[in-house]
Structures are given as C-alpha cells and as structure tokens.
KOLTORKE-110891 format. One record per residue: residue in one letter; x, y, z of N, C-alpha, C in turn. Coordinates in steps of 0.2 Angstrom, whole numbers, plus 2048, in hexadecimal, padded with zeros to 3 digits. Example, Ala and Ser with C-alpha at 12.3 -4.5 7.8 and 13.67 -1.06 7.14 Angstrom:
KOLTORKE-110891
A8427E482783E7EA8278427F0827
S8407F58238447FB824840800827
//
This chain:
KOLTORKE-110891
X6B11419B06B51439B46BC1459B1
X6BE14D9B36C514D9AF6C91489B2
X6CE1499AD6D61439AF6DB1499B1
X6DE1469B56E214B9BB6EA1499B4
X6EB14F9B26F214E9AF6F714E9B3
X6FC1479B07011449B47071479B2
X70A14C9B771214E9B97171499B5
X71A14B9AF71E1489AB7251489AD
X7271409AE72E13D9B273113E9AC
X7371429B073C13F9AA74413E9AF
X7461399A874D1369AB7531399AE
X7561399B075B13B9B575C1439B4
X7571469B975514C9BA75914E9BE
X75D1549BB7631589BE76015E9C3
X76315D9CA75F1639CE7651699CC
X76416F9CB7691739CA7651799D0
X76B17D9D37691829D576E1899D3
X76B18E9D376C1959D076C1999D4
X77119F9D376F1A59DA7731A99D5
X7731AF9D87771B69D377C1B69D3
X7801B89CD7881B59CC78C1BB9D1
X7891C19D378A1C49D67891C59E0
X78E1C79E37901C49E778E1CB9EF
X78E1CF9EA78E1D89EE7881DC9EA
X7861E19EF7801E49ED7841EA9E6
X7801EC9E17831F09DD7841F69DF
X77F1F99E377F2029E87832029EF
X7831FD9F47871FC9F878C1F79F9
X78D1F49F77921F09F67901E99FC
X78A1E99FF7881E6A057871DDA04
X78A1DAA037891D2A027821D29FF
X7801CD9FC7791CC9FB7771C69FF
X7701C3A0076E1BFA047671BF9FE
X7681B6A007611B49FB75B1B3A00
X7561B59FB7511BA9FE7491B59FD
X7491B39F57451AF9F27471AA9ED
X7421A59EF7441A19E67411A69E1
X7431A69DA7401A99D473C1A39D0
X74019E9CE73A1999CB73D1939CB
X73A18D9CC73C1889CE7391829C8
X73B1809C173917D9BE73B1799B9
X73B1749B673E1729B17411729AB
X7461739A77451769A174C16F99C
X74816D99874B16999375116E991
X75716A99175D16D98C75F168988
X76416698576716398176D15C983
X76E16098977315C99076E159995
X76715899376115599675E15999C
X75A15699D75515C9A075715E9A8
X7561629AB7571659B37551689B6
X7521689BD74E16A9C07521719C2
X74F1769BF75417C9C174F1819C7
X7541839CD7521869D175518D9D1
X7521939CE75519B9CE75519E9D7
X7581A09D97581A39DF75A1A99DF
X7541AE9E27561B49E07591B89E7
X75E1BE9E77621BF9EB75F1CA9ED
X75F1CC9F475F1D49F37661D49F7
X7671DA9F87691E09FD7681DFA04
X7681DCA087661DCA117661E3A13
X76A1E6A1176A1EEA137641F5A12
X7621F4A1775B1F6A1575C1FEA16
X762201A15763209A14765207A0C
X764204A09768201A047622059FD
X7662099FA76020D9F475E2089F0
X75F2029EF75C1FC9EB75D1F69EF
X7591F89F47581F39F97531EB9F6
X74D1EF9F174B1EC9F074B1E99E9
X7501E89E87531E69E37551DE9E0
X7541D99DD7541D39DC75A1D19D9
X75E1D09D97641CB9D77641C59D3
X7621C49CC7621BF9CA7671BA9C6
X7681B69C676D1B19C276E1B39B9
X7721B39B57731B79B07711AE9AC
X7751A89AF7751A19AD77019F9AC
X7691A09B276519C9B376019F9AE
X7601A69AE75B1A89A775E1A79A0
X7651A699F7671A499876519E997
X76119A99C76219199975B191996
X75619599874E19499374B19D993
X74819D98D7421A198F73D19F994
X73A1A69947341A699B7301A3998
X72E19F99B72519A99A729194997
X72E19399273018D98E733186993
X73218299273417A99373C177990
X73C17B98B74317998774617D988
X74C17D98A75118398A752187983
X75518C98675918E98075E18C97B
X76118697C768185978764180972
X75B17F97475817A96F755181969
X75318596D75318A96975418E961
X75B18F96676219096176418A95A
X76318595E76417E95975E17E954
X75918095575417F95175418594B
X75718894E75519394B75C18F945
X76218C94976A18B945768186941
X76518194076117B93C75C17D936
X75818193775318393275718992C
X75A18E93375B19392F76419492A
X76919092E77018D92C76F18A928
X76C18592B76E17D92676817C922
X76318192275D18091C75917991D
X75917692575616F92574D16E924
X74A16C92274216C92374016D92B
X73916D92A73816E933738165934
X73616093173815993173F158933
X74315B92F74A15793174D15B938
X74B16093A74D162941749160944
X74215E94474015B94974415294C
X74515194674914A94874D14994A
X75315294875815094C758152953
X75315895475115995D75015295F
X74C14F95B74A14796174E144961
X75314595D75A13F95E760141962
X75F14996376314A96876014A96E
X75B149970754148977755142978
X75513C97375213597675713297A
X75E13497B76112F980761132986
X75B13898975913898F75313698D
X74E13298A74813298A741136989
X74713A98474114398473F14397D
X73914697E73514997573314E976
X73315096E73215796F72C157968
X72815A96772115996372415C95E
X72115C95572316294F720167952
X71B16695471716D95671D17295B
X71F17096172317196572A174962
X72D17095D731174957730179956
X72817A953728183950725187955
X72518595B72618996172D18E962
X73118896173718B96373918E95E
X73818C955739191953737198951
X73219895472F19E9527321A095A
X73519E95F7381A496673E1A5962
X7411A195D7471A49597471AA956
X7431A89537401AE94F7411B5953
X73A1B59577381BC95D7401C095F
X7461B896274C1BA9627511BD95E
X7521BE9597531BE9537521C6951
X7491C69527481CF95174A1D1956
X74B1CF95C74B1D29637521D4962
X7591D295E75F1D39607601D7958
X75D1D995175E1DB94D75D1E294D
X75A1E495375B1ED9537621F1952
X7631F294B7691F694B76A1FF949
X76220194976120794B76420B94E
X76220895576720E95B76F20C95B
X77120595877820595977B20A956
X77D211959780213955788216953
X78B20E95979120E959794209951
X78E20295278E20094B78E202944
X78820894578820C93D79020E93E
X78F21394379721694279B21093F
X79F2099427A320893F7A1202939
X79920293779920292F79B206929
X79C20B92C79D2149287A4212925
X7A621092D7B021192E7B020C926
X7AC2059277B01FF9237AC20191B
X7AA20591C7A72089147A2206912
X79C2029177962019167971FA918
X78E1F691478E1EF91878D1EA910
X78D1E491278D1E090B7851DC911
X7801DC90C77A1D990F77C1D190D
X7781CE9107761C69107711C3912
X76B1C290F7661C190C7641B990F
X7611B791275E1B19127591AF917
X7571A79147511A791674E1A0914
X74919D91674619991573F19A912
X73E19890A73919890673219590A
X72F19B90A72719A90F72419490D
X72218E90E71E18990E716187911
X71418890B70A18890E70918B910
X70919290E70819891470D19791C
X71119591E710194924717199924
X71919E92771B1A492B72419F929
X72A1A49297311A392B7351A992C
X73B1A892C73F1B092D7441AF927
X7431B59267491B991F74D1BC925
X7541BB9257591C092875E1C4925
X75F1C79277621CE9247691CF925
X76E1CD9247731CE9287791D3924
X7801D69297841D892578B1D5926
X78C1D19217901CE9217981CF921
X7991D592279F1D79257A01D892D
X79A1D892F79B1D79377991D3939
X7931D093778E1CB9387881CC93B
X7871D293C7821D694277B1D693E
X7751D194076E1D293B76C1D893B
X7691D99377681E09367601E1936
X75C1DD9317561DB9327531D3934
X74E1D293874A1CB9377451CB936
X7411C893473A1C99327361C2931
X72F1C193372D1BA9317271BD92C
X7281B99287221B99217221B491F
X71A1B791B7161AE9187171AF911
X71D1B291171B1B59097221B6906
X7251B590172C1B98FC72C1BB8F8
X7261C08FA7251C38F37291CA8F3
X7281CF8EE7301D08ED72D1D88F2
X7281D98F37241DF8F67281DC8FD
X7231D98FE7251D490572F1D4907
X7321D290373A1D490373C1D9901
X7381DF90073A1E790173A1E9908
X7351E89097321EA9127371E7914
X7391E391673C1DD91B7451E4919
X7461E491274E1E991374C1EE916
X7431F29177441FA9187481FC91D
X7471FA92074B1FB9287531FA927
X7561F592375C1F792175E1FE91C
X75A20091975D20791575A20C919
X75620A91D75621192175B212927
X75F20F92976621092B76B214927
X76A21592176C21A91D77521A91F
X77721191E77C20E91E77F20E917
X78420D91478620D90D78720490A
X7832039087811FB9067851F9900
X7891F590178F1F68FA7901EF8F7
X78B1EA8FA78A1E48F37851E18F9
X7831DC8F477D1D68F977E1CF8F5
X77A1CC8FC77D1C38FB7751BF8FC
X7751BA8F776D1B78F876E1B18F5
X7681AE8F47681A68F27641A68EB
X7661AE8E57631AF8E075B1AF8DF
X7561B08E47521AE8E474F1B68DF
X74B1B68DC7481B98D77451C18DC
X7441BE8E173E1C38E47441C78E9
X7491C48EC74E1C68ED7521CB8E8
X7551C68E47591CC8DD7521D48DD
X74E1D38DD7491D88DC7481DE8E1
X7481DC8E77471E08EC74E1E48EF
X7541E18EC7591E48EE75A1EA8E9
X7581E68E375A1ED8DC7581F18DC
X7501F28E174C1F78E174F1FC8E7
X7541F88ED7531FF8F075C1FE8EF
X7601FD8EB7681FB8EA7681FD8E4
X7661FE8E07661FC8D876E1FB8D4
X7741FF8D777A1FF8D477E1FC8D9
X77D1F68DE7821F38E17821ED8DF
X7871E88DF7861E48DC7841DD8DF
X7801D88DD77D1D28E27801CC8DF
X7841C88E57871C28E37811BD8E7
X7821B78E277F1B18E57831AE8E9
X77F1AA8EE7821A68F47871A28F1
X78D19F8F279019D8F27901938F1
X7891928F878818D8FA78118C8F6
X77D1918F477818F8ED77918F8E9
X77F1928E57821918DF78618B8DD
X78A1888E578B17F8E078417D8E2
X78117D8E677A1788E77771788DF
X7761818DD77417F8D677717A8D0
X77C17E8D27811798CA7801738CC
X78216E8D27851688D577C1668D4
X7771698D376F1678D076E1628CE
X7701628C776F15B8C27721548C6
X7791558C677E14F8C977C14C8D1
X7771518D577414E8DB76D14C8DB
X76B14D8D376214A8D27661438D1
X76A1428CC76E13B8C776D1378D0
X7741398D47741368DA7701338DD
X76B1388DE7641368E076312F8E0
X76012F8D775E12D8D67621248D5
X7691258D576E11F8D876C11C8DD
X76B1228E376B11C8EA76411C8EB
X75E11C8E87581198E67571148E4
X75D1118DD75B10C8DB75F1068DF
X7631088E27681048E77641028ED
X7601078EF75D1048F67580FE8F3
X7531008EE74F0FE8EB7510F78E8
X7560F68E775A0F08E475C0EB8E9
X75F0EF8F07630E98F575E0EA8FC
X75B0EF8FF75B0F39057560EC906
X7520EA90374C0E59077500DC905
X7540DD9037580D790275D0D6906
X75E0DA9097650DB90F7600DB913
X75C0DF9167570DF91C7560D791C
X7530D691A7510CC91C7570C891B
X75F0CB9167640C791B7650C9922
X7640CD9237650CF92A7650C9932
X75C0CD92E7590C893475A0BE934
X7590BB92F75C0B992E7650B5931
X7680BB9307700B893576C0BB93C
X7690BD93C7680C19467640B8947
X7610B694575E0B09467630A9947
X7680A894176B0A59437710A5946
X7730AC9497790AE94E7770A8953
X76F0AE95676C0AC95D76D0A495D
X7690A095A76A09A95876F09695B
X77709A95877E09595B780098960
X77C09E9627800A096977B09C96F
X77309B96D77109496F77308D973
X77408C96D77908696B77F08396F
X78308996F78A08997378D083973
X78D08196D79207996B79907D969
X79C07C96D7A407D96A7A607D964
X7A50779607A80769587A407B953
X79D07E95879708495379A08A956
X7A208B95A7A309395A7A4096955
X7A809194E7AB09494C7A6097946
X79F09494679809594079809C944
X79609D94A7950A294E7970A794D
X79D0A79497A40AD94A7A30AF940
X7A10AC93E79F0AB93579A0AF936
X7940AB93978E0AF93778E0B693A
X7920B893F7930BF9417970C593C
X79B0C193979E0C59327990C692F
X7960C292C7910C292678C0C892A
X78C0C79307870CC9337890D4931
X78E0D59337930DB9327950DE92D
X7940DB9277940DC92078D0DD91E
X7880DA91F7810DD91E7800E3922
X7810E39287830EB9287810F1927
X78B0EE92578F0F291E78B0F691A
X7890F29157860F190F77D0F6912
X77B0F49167750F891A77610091A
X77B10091F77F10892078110C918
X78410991378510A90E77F10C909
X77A10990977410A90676E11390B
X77011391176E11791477411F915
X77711F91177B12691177712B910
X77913191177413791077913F910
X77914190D77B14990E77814E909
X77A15790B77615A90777A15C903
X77515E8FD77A1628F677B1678F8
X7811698F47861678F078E1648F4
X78C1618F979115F8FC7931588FC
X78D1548FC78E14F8FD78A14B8F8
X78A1438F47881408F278613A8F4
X7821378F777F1338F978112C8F6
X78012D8F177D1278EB7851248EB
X78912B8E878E1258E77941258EC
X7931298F37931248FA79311F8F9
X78E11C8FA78B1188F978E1128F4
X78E1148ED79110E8EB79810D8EA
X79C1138EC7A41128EF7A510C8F4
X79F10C8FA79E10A90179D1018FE
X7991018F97980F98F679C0F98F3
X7A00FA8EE7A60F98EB7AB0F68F1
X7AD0FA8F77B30F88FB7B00F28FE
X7AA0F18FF7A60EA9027A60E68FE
X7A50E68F87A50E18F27AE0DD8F4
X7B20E48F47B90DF8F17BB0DD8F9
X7B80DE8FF7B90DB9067B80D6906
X7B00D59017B00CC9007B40C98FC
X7B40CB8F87B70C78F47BF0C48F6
X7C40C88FA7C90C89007C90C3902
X7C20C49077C20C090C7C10B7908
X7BB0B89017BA0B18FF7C10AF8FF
X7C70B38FD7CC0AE8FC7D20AE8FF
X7D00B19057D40AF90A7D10AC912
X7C90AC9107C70A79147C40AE91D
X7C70B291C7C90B99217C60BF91F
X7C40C49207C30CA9207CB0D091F
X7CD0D391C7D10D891D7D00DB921
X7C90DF9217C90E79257C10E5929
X7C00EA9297B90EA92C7B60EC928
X7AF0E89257AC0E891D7A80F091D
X7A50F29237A10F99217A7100921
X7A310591D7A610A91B7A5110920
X7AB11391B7A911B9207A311F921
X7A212392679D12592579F12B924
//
C-alpha cells in the first residue's frame, strides 16, 4: 500500500496576504475589485517561512477595454519563482556566495542551514544547486545588452568598456557560470554555464560581447591561462590586468600554506585535551550546583572560570578565514598568547583581569 505523504509543519508560519499595489483601473481609471485568488502557497525566505496568499484584482467596469484584465502584486511575485518553495532572497544569496565570495557548494550549503535552523528549516545540497542553477537562468535572463541601445550609446560616450571576467573553475564535469561584466557600469554583459574553461569554450562565452561592436579598452580576470588566451584572440592590443583580490591570494600563497599548517598542529596538540577538560568541569560544575552547600559556592564560581577559559582556548583553536585576508593560525596563536598571560594575572592575583576568550 502507498504511504500517504505527510503535509510538512513548519514553525511559526506567517499568514501574509497580497493584492495589487495599484488601486485604479489603468484604461479607466475605475477602482479595481478582487476578483480571484492567484496562488495560495508557501515559500521559505530568509526571515522564515510564510503562507503567502496573492489576490488578484480586474476592472468592475464592463465597457472597460481591459475589462478582463488581472492585476497582480509586484511584492508577492518578487518573493519566489514560479514552482519554487524557497524564495528569492535564498536565491540571490546562493548565486552572491558561489559566485562573490568564491565559496564551495559545501560551504553555502552550511551557511543556508545555519541561517534556516532557528526557524527549524533544511534545505538539501541537492536543493542548493536548484537554486543555483535558477541564478544562473536569472543571470542570462538580465544580460541581454543587445537591444540596449541606450547603454551602447552611453558606453561610446564613456570611451568603451573594461571587461571583468569571472567565474568558478568547473568541478567534475559538473556545469557553473563564467560572467561577463563591464566594469565601468557594472552591467553583465554575458552569462553562460559550462562544463568546461577551455579557452574555445571562453571565446564563445566573449562572442556576444564583441559583437556589440563596443570599444573594449582593457580587461580584468583571475590570470587563468584559458582566460588570458581567449581575450588576446578577440582583443589582442588591450591590456589585461589581474584581479586584484587573486593577485594577493597568490602572493599571500606561501605564508597561508605556513598558517595552515600552524593551526593544524595547534588543534592537533590541544583540541582533544581541552575537549575532555571541558567535559570534565561541565561535570563538576553540575555536581556543586547539586550540592548547594554554601561554603561550595565559592568552588562553584572557580570551576566556572576555569569553564570560561577552556572556552577561550576552544574558540581560539577553531578561527577560520579566507586568503589573503585573514590568517587563522596566527589568530589563533595571538588569541592563546592573551590567554596564557590572563592566567598567569589571575595565578597571581588570585582574580581574572578581563574575560579570558578572544576576539572574534
């Protein structure tokens, strides 16, 4: 016998209702009057999930030339694509994660469920490259700059475009987007998903830019080989600057392998030695709060220091940032240095100066 699939509860479900921002027919000017619901359904966002009701609106005036005409909410369709469960703003976040911040599809996925879990929500990897590939579709859907041909005009005005090149290196065959951007405006120019950066593959992806027959007066990329190549082929005498933010990532290379390799042997030295202090004082906190002898508050108030500096030292061992900005490792060991001399303070003044853990 099938199993009857069960309608998924979720926690404090927001009813919203929607109607057309507009308030008067556009042909006669005749009030509008809601007519129908359009769709009545739920859609995960960011600010937790809500039962969204669209209500659609016409023209009561039946000599009206757009009598039969529907009036819809401009809000209630910015908040999800059609079919989708996830709103739009998870969307964006995943397109602005992958393709900004260069994150793996693992580390967005973490952070979608860490910003989902205080309403009780999950969101699958699979589900992930749903929404990035609707980023995607979005992406080429807004980079037609063909018919603009107010924009060619005032790229002419500004003396051409400077390209900006980027993209996430295809992984196991599996499909991303190279975008095209002009960096003087910001306006993409091309998007494209490929399983491939090969430098054929990153010609096609420009054609559509030099057939604008724009004047293209330097370009900007992350040095990648197949990139320098497909640029010289249809640019050959402009000049190509590398990123700014790949070029310390490279230099800053060596000094964040060292790092690395620092707060490996740190975790590896203390991380499982601290863990079982931990438990440990969680053990014989509970114990004196048990207990509730008077003359044991003041053990009570000790072992809870000692709790608060293991911590410390926890937090300190678990730092993270990306290159070339940020250095982990010796985070990290600044963060035990200031903990080392907190004890040492307090051994001999019996007291704590400050609060033992570090900045984050």
């Amino acid at each position: 016998m099938r199993k009857t699939k069960q309608a998924r509860v979720y926690k404090e479900l927001r009813t919203c209702y929607f109607r057309c921002e507009m308030t008067s027919c556009l042909t006669c000017q005749t009030r509008l009057r809601r007519s129908t619901t359009l769709s009545e359904r739920t859609v995960i966002t960011l600010e937790g999930p809500l039962r969204l009701i669209h209500r659609g609106y016409r023209c009561p005036n039946r000599e009206c030339a757009t009598q039969e005409r529907i009036y819809r909410s401009v809000v209630a369709d910015a908040l999800a694509l059609p079919g989708f469960t996830f709103g739009l703003d998870l969307v964006i976040l995943v397109g602005h994660l992958r393709l900004a911040n260069h994150q793996t599809l693992d580390e967005v996925h973490q952070i979608l469920s860490e910003r989902l879990s205080p309403y009780t929500l999950t969101i699958s990897r699979r589900e992930v490259l749903y929404l990035f590939d609707a980023y995607a579709s979005l992406l080429r859907a807004a980079g037609s700059v063909a018919e603009d041909s107010e924009w060619q005009r005032q790229a002419k005005e500004r003396g051409g475009i400077i390209l900006s090149i980027d993209g996430i290196q295809p992984d196991k065959g599996n499909e991303t987007v190279y975008l095209v951007r002009d960096v003087l405006s910001g306006r993409i120019l091309s998007a494209e998903k490929v399983s491939s950066s090969e430098t054929a593959v990153i010609k096609r992806l420009l054609a559509p830019v030099a057939a604008l027959e724009v004047p293209v007066v330097g370009a900007i990329s992350d040095a990648q080989e197949s990139l320098e190549q497909a640029i010289a082929q249809w640019w050959p005498m402009i000049p190509h600057q590398t990123c700014q933010f790949h070029y310390l990532r490279e230099a800053a290379r060596p000094i964040h392998t060292v790092d690395g390799s620092t707060r490996t042997a740190m975790r590896k030295d203390i991380q499982n030695k601290m863990r079982e202090t931990r438990i440990q004082l969680a053990r014989h906190i509970q114990l004196a709060e048990e207990r509730q002898e008077p003359e044991k508050q003041g053990e009570g108030e000790q072992l809870q220091i000692l709790a608060d500096y293991a911590l410390g030292i926890q937090t300190a061992l678990n730092f993270d940032g990306p290159a070339p900005l940020k250095y982990p490792g010796i985070q990290g060991y600044d963060a035990l240095t200031e903990i080392e001399t907190s004890l040492q303070e307090l051994e001999k003044k019996g007291r704590p100066e400050a609060e033992p853990w570090v900045k984050s």
